[in-house]
ZAVEX-996529 format. One record per residue (C-alpha): x, y, z; residue in one letter. Coordinates in Angstrom, 2 decimals. Layout:
N
+---------+---------+---------+------+
|       u |       v |       w | rest |
+---------+---------+---------+------+
|       X |       Y |       Z |    a |
...
+---------+---------+---------+------+
//
This chain:
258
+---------+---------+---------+------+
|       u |       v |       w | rest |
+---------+---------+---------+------+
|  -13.34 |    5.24 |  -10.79 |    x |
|  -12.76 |    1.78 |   -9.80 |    x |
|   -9.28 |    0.15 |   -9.23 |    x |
|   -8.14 |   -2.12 |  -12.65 |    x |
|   -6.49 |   -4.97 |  -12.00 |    x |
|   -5.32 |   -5.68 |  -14.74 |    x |
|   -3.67 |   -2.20 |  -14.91 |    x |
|   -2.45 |   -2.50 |  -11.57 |    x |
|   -0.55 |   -5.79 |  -12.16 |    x |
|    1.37 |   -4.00 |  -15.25 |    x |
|    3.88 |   -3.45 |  -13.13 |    x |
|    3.57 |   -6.81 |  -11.02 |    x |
|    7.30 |   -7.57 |  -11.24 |    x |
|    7.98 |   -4.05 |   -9.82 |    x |
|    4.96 |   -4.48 |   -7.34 |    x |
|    6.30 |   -7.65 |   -5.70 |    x |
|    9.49 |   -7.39 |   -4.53 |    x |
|    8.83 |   -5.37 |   -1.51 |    x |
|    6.42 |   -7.55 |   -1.02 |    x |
|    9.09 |  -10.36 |   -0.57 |    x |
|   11.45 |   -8.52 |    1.12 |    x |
|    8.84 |   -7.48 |    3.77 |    x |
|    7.67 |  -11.65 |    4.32 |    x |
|   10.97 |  -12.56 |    4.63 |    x |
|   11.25 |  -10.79 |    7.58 |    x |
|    8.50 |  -12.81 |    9.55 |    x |
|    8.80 |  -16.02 |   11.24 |    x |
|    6.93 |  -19.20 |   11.29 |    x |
|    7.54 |  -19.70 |   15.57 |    x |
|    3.75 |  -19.61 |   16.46 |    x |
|    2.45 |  -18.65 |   13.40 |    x |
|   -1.24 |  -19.94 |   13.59 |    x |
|   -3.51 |  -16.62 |   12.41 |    x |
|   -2.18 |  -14.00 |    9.65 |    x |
|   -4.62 |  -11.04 |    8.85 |    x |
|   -3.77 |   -9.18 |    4.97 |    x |
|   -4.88 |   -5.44 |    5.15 |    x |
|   -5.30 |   -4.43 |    1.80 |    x |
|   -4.91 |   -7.63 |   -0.29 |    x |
|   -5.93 |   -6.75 |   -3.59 |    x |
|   -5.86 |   -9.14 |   -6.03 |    x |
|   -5.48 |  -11.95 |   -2.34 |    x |
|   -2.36 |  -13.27 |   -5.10 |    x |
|   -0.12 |  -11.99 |   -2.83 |    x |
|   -2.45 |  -13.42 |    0.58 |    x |
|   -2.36 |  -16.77 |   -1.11 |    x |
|    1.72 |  -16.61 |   -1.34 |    x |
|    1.68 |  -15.69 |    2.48 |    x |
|   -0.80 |  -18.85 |    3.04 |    x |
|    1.13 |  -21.23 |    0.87 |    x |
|    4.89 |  -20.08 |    2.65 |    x |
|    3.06 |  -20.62 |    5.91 |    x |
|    0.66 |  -23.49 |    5.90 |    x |
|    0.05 |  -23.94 |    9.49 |    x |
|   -1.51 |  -20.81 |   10.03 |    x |
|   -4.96 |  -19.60 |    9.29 |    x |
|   -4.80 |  -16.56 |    6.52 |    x |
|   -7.89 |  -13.80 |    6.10 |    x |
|   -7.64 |  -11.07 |    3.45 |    x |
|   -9.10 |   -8.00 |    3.28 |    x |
|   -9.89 |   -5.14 |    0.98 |    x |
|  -12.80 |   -2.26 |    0.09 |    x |
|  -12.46 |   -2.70 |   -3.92 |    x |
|  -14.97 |   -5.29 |   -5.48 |    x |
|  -12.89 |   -5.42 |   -8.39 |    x |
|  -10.24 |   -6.13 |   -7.16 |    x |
|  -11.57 |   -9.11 |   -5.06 |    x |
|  -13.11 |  -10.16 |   -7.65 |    x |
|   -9.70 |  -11.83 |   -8.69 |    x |
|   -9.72 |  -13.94 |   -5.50 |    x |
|  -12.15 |  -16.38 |   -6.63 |    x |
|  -10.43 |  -19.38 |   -6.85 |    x |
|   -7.98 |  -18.75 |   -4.72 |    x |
|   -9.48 |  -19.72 |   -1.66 |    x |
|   -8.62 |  -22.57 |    0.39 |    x |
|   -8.60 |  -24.38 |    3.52 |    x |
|   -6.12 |  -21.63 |    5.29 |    x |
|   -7.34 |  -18.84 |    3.08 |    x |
|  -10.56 |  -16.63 |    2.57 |    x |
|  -11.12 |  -13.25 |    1.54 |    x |
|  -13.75 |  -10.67 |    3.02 |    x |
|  -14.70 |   -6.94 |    1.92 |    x |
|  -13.44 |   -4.41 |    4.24 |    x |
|  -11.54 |   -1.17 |    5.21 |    x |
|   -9.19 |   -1.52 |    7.77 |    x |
|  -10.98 |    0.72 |    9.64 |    x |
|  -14.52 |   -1.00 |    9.38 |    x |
|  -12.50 |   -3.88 |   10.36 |    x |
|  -10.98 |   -3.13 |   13.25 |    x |
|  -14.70 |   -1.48 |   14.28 |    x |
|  -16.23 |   -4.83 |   13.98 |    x |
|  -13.56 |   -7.35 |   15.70 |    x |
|  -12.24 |   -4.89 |   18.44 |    x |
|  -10.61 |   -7.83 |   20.49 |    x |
|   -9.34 |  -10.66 |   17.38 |    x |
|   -5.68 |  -11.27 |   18.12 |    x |
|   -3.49 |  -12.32 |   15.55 |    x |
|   -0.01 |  -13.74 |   14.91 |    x |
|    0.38 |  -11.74 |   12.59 |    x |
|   -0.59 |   -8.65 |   11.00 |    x |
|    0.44 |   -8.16 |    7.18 |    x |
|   -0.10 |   -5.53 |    4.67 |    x |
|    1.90 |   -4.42 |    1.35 |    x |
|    1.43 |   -1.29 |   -0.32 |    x |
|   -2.11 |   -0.57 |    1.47 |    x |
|   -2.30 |    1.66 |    4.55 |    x |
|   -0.78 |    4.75 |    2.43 |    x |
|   -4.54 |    4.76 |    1.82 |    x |
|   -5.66 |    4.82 |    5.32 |    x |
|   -5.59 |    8.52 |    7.54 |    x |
|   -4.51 |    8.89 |   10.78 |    x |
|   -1.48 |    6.95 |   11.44 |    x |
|   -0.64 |    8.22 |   14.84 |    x |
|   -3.97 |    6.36 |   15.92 |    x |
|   -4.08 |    3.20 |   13.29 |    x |
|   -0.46 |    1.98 |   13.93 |    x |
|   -1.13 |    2.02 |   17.84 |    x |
|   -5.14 |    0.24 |   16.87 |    x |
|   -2.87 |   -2.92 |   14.91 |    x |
|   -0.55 |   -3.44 |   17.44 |    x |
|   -3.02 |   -3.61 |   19.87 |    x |
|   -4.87 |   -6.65 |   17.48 |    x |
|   -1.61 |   -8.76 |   17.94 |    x |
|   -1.56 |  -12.09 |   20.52 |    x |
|    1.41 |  -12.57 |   22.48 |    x |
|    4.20 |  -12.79 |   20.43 |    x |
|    2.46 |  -11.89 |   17.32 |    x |
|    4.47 |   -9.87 |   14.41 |    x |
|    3.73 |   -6.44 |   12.27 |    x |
|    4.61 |   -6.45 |    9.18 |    x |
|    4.01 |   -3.23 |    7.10 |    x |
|    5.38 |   -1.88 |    3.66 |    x |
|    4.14 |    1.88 |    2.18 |    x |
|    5.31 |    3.83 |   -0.70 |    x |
|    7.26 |    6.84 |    1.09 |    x |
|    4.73 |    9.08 |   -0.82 |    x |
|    5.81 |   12.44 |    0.06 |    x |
|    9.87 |   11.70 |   -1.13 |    x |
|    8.83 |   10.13 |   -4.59 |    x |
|    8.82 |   12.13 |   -7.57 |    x |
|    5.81 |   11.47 |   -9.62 |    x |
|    3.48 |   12.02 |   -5.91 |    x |
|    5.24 |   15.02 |   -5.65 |    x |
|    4.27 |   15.89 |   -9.07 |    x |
|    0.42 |   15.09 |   -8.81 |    x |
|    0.14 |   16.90 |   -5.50 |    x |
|    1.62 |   20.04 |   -7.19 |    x |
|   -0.41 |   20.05 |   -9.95 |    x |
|   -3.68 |   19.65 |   -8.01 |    x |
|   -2.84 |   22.61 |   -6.10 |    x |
|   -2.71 |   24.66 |   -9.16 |    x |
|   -5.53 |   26.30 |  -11.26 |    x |
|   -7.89 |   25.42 |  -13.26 |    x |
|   -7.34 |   21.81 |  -11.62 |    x |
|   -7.79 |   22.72 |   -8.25 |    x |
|  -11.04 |   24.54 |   -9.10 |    x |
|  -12.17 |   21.30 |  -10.75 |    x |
|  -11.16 |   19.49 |   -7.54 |    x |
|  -13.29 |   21.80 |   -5.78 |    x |
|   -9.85 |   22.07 |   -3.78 |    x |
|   -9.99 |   18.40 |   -2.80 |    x |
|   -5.53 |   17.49 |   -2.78 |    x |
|   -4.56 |   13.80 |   -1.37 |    x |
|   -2.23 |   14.86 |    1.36 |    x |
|    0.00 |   11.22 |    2.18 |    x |
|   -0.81 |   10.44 |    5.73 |    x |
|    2.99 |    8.70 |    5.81 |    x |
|    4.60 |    9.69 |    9.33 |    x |
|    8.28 |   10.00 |    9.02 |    x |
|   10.56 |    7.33 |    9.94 |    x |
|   11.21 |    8.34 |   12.80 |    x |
|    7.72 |    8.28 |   14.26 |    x |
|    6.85 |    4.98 |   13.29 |    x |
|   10.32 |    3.42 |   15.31 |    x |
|    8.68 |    5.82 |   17.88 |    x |
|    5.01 |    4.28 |   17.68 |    x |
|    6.30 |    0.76 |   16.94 |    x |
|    8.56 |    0.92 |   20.14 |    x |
|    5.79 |    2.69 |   22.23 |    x |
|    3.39 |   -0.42 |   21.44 |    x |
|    6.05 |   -2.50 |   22.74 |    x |
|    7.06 |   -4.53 |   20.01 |    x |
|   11.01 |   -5.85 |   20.15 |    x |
|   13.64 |   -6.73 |   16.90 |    x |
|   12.31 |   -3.78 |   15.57 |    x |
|   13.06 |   -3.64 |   11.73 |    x |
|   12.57 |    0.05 |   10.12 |    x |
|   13.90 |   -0.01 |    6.41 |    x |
|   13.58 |    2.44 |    3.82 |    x |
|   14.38 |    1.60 |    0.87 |    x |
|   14.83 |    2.25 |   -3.10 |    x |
|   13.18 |    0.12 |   -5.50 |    x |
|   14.31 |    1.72 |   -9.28 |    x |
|   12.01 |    1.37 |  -12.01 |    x |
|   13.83 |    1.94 |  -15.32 |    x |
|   11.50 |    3.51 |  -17.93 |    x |
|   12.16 |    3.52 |  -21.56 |    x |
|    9.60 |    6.26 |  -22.33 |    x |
|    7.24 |    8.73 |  -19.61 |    x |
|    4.79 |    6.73 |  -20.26 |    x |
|    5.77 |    3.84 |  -18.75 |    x |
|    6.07 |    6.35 |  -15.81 |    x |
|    2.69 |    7.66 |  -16.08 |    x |
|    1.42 |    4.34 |  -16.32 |    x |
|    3.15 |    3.07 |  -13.00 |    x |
|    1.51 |    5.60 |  -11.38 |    x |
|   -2.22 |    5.78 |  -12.80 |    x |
|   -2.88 |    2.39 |  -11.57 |    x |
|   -3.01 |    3.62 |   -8.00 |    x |
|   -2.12 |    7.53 |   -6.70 |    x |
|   -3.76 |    8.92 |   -9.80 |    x |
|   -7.31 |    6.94 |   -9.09 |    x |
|   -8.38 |    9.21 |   -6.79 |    x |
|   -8.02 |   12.42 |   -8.64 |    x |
|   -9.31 |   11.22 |  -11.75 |    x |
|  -12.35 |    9.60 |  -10.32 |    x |
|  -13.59 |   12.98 |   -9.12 |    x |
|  -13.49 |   15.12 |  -12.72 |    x |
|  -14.86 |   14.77 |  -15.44 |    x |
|  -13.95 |   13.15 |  -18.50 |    x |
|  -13.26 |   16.24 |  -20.35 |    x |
|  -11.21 |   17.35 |  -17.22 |    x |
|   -9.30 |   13.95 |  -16.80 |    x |
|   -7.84 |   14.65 |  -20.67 |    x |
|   -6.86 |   17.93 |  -19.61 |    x |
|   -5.53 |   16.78 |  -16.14 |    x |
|   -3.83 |   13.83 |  -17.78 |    x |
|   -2.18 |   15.71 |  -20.48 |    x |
|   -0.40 |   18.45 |  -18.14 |    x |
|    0.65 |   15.64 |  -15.66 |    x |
|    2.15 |   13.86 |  -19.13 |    x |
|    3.76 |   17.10 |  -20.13 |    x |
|    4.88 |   17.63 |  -16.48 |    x |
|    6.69 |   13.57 |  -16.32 |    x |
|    8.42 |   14.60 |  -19.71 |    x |
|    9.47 |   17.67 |  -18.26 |    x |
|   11.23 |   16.22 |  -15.24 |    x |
|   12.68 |   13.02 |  -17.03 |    x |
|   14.29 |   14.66 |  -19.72 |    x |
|   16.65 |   11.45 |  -20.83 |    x |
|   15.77 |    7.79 |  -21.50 |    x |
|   15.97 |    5.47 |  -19.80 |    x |
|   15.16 |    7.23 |  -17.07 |    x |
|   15.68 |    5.63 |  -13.50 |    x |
|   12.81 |    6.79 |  -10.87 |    x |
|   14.07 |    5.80 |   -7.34 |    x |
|   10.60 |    4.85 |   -6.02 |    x |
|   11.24 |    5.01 |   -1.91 |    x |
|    9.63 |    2.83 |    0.17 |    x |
|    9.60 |    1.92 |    3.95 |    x |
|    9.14 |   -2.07 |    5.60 |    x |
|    8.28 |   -1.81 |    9.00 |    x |
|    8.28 |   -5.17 |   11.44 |    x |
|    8.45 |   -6.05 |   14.65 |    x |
|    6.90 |   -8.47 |   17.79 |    x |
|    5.09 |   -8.37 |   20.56 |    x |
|    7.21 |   -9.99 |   23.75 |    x |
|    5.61 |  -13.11 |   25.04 |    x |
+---------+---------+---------+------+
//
């Protein structure tokens, strides 16, 4: 099942604001190069570009449809390409940037002990990390999903398949961040509350990215069936509207020394 952008971007006004909070914390000094893991829709790439015109802006992504909203918003600092940051990093093993960027992306990428170690190691002298994830395994409606995957008959239609978040705790990443030897170390997490008139609006939040996955593996007869119970299962837990959801999320920065 591709990713919809246009389903995605219901919730643009919720999407964002991390998203500002986590460029606010970088600096222009030296800014010449800025690399956007997971870019999406490149709206967000071409806000980056515009705030810092000097420097040279690539975005990347693996969904087609998504990209596919980039056109037209290329220019002379700015381009878009189609890649995982793994295949990525694979291919351009010794680029060094000035900074490394990416919002609401690597929660989709394994192995953080190794990846956040892999980036740092991409950075020039004096070049900045910038990183924003959901905190997937403290939010509510993950927590949900992950349950009811685990339980029958939708883990037999799974074929036992369950996204486990690869998010390390907060702790680790200071750890990692400080390891790679990055200084003014900036580890944040924080609560961004969506206010939902109806569990819908809470289903919806959530099927335009952690519910892809699962559905795009059953069938359709099994995605009514799985949708329904994870429905029944949002009502059940918000019981009152509005309904806040305090959607966690962590902004991680920091620099390389000179």
């Amino acid at each position: 099942m591709p990713w919809n952008p246009d389903r995605y971007n219901q919730f643009k006004h919720i999407r964002y604001q991390p998203f500002y909070d986590l460029a606010a914390m970088i600096s222009d000094d030296g800014l010449k190069s800025g690399l956007d893991i997971g870019c999406g829709t490149g709206e967000q790439t071409r806000i980056l570009a515009e705030k810092f015109p000097r420097a040279k802006f690539l975005g990347i992504d693996p969904s087609t449809e998504m990209l596919a909203n980039s056109n037209g918003l290329e220019r002379e600092n700015l381009r878009f390409d189609r890649f995982t940051v793994e295949a990525y990093l694979a291919a351009y093993p010794e680029q060094g940037w000035d900074l490394i960027f990416s919002n609401a992306a690597l929660q989709w990428s394994d192995h953080h002990e190794q990846l956040l170690p892999a980036l740092i190691s991409r950075l020039a002298d004096r070049g900045q990390l910038a990183i924003q994830m959901p905190v997937q395994k403290e939010n509510l409606l993950n927590q949900l999903l992950i349950n009811l995957a685990d339980q029958q008959p939708f883990s037999n239609y799974l074929n036992g398949w369950n996204r486990q978040s690869p998010i390390l705790s907060i702790d680790r990443y200071t750890q990692l961040m400080f390891a790679g030897g990055l200084t003014g170390l900036q580890v944040i997490q924080k609560v961004y509350p969506i206010v939902a008139d109806h569990p819908d609006q809470l289903f919806d939040f959530i099927s335009g990215s952690a519910l892809i996955p699962y559905l795009e593996r059953l069938s359709a007869a099994e995605q009514a069936l799985f949708v329904a119970e994870y429905k029944r299962r949002i009502a059940e837990v918000f019981k009152e509207f509005p309904a806040v959801y305090p959607f966690k999320r962590l902004l991680l920065y920091g620099r390389k020394p000179r």
